[in-house]
C-alpha positions in Angstrom: 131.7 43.4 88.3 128.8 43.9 90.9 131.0 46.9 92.4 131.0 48.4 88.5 127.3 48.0 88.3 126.3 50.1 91.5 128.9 52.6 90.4 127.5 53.1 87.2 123.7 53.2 89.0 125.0 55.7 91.5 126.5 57.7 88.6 123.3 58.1 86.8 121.3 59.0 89.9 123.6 62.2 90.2 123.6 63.1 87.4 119.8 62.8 87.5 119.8 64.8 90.3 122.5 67.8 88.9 120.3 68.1 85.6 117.3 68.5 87.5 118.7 71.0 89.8 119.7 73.0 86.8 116.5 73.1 84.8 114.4 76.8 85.6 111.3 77.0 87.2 108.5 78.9 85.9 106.8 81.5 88.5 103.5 83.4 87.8 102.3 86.2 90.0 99.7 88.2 90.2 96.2 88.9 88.4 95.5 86.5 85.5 95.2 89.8 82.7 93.9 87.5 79.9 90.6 87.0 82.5 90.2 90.6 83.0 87.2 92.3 80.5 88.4 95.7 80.0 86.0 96.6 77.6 83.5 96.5 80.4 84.9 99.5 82.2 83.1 102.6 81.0 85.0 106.0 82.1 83.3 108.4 83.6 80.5 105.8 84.8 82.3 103.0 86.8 83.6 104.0 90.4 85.8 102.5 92.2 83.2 99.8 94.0 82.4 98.7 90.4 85.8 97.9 89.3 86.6 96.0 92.6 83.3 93.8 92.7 84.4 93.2 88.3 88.1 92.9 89.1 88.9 92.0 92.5 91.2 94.2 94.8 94.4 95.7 92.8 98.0 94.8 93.5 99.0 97.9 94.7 97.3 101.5 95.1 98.9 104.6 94.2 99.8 107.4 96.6 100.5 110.2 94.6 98.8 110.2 91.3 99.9 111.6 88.1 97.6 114.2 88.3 97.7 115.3 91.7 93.7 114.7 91.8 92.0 111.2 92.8 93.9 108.0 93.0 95.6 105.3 90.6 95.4 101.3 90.6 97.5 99.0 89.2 96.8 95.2 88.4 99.9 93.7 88.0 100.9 89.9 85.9 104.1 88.6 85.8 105.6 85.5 84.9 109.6 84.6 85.7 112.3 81.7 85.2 114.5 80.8 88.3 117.6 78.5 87.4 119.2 77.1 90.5 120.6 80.6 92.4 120.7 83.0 89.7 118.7 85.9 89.3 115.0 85.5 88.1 114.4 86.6 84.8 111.3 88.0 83.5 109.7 86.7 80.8 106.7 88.6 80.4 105.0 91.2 82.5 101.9 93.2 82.1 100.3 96.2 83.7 96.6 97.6 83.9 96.3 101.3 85.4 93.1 102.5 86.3 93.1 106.4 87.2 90.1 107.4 89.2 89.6 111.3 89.9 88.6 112.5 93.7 85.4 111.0 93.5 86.1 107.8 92.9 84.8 107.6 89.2 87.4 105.8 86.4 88.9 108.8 84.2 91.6 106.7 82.2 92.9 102.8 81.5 96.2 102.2 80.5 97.8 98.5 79.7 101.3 98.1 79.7 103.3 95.0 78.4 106.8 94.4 79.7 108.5 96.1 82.4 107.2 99.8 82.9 109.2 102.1 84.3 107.6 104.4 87.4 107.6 108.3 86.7 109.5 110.1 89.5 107.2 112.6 91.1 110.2 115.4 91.2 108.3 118.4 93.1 109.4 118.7 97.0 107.7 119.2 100.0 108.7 122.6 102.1 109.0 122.0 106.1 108.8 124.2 108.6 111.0 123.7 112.0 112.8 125.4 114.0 115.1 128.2 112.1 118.5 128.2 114.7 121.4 131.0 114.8 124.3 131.9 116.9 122.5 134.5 118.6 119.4 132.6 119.3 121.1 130.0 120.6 123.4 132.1 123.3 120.9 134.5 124.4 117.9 131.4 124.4 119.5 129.7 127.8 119.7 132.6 129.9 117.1 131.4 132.9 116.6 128.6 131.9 119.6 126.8 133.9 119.8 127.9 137.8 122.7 127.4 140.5 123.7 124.7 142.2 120.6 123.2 144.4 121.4 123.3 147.9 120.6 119.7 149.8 119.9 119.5 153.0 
């Protein structure tokens, strides 16, 4: 009867223990967007000093813009669910893009909700090196090797 009794505590215990495991945990990152006063950015007036002393430093700075001209940040928010070792889900996500030109002064705000997808920049860069042929390469290592050395 006693031996019954601890069974039955030990049994509830891990099963505690396996529910709890199981049940998702709920991770927010990033800028708290609902806090952020949008309204207050005036394009064409606010620089870039203005909108970091109002909003704080972004999440991540652009290094090509759009544009080709001045630079874009991006405030990022996102919340996710973790169960156990799965993948996280997201369950919501939002963006807040501020496009500056080359002086520094806001041209453009765009907010995003939900996942955004990033535009592929899909110009190249040309490089210049060094152009090799047959020729070049046989008749570019005459003098440059010499005989044997002769040691004393």
């Amino acid at each position: 009867m006693y031996k019954e009794k601890w069974l039955t505590k030990v049994n509830i215990i891990i099963i505690t223990l396996v529910l709890a495991g199981c049940s998702p945990t709920i991770d927010s990152r990033g800028y708290n967007i609902e806090s952020l006063d949008l309204s207050s950015i005036k394009i064409g007036i606010d620089t870039q000093q203005t909108i970091q002393e109002r909003l704080g430093t972004p999440s991540t700075v652009s290094v090509f813009s759009p544009n080709q001209q001045g630079t874009a940040w991006y405030y990022i928010s996102k919340k996710t669910s973790t169960t156990a070792f799965y993948r996280p889900d997201t369950l919501e996500q939002q963006t807040i893009v501020i496009h500056f030109d080359a002086q520094g002064i806001v041209r453009d705000v765009k907010q995003y909700k939900g996942e955004h997808a990033v535009e592929i920049v899909k110009r190249t860069t040309e490089t210049s090196g060094y152009e090799s042929s047959a020729l070049r390469d046989i008749f570019g290592n005459f003098g440059r090797y010499s005989g044997p050395t002769k040691t004393r």
